[in-house]
C-alpha positions in Angstrom: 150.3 177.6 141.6 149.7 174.2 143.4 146.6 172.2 141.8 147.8 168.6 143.0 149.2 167.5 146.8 151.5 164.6 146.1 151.2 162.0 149.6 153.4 159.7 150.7 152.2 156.7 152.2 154.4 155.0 155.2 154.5 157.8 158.3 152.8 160.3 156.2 149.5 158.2 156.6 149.7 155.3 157.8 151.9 154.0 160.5 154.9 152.3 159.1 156.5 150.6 162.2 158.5 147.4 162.7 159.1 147.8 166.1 155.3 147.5 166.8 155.7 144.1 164.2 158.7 142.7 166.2 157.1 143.5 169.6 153.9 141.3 168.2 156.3 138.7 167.3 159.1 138.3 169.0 160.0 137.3 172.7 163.7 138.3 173.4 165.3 141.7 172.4 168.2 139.2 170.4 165.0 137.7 168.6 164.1 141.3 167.5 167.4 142.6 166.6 168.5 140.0 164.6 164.8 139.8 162.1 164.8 143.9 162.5 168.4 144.2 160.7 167.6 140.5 158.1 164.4 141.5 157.8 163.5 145.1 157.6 166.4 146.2 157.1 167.9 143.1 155.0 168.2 144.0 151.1 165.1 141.8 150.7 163.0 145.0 151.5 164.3 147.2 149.3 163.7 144.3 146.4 160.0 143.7 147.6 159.2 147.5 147.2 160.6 147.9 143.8 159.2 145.0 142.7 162.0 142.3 141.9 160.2 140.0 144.4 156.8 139.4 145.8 156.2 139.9 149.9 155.6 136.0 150.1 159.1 135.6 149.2 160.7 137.3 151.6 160.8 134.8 154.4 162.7 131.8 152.2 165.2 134.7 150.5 165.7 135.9 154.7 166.0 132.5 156.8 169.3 131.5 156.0 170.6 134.4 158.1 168.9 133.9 160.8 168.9 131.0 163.2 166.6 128.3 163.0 165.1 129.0 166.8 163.5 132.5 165.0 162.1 131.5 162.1 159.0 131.1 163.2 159.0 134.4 164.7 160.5 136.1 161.1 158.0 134.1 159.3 155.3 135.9 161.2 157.0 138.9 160.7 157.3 138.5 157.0 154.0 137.6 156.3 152.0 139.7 158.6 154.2 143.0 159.2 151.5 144.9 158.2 149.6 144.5 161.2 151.5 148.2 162.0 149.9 149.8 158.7 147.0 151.4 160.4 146.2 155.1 160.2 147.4 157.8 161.6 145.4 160.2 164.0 143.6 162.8 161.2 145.4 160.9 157.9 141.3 160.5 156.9 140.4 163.6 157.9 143.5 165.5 156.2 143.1 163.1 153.0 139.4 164.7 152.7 140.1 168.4 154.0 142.2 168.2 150.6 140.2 166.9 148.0 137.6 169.0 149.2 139.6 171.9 148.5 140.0 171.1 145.0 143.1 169.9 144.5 144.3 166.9 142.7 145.3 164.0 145.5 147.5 161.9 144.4 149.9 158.6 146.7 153.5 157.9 145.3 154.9 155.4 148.2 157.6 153.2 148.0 155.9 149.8 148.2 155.7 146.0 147.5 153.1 144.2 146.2 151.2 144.2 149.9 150.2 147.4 149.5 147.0 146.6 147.6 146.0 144.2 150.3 146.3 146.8 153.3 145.9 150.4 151.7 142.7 150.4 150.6 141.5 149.7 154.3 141.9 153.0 154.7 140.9 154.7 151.9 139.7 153.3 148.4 142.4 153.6 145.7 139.3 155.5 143.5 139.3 158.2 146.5 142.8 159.4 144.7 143.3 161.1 141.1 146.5 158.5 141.2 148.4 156.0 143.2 151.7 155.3 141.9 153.1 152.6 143.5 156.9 152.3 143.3 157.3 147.6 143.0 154.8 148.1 140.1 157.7 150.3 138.1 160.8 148.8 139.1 162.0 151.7 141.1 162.3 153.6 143.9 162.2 157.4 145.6 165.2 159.3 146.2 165.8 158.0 142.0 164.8 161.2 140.3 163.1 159.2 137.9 160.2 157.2 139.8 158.9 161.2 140.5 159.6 162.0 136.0 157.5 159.0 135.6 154.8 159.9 137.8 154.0 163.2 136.5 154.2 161.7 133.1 151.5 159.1 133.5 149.1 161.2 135.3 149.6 164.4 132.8 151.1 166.4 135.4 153.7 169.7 135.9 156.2 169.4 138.3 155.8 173.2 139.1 151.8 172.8 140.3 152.6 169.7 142.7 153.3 169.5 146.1 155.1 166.6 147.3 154.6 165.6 150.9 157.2 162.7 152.5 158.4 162.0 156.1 161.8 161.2 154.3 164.9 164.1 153.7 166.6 162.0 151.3 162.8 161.7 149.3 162.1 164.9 149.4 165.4 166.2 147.8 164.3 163.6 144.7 161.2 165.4 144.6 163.0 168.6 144.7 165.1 167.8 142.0 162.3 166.5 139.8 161.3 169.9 140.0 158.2 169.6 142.8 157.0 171.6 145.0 158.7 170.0 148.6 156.7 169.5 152.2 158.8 167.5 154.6 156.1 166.1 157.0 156.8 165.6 160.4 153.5 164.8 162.0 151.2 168.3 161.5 148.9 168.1 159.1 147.9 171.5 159.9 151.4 172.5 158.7 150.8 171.5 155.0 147.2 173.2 155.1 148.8 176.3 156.3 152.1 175.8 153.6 149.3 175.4 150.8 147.9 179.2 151.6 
């Protein structure tokens, strides 16, 4: 029986998005292609969400591969990329629906430090039974053991927790940490309807 809905954060509920950064930021689609692949998709971003460096960092660790004439545009990007984390339509409402219902609530996002400056914006970290955060435990979802660890701090069993991710490879961690598995692709409704 499911007692706890495990949440994902980025695309799941709130709206992880360079492209709207790099629009903001940028002026020429070279401009946005180069700081897209050195910055979002640089290894720097994996580091920052589990946690081996801070989210100021990640502009000096970035700028030596990419030309001088963008780094003002990556260091905007850098330090203000989450201008994009903003909610998406019924996240709130869905967050709430569930809770009400009983069940445990519970966030395990893949995340760097920044997290605790634009999350609770959206909902207070006390509105959860949990928030597991993967930078402040050095590691990250698919790894089978960032999901072990979470139901061992929080007291939980795999077998009564749903896990809830916009990400295949995620999911299959879950799966194989012995969760429950939703793969979320924008209906909320969907995982009401999966939890009856």
């Amino acid at each position: 029986m499911i007692r706890n809905i495990v949440l994902d954060m980025g695309n799941v509920l709130l709206d992880y998005n360079p492209a709207f950064v790099l629009n903001a930021f940028c002026s020429s689609e070279e401009e946005k292609e180069i700081i897209d692949r050195e910055l979002f998709n640089g290894p720097e971003w994996k580091l920052g969400d589990r946690g081996d460096i801070k989210d100021k960092d990640r502009f000096e660790l970035v700028k030596g591969r990419v030309p001088e004439k963008y780094h003002e545009a990556l260091r905007n990007c850098a330090d203000h990329w989450d201008i994009c984390m903003t909610p998406l339509d019924g996240a709130k409402e869905f967050c709430e629906q569930v809770k009400n219902s009983g069940y445990g609530i519970y966030i395990l996002s893949n995340a760097s430090d920044l997290f605790y400056v634009y999350f609770p914006k959206f909902l207070p970290l006390d509105f959860f039974n949990g928030v597991f955060v993967s930078s402040d435990y050095h590691m990250l979802k698919p790894d089978v053991n960032i999901y072990k660890a979470f139901l061992e701090k929080y007291s939980l069993k795999a077998d009564e927790c749903l896990f809830v991710d916009d990400r295949e490879d995620n999911v299959a961690g879950a799966g194989a940490a012995g969760l429950n598995t939703f793969r979320f692709m924008g209906n909320y409704e969907q995982v009401i309807k999966f939890l009856k």
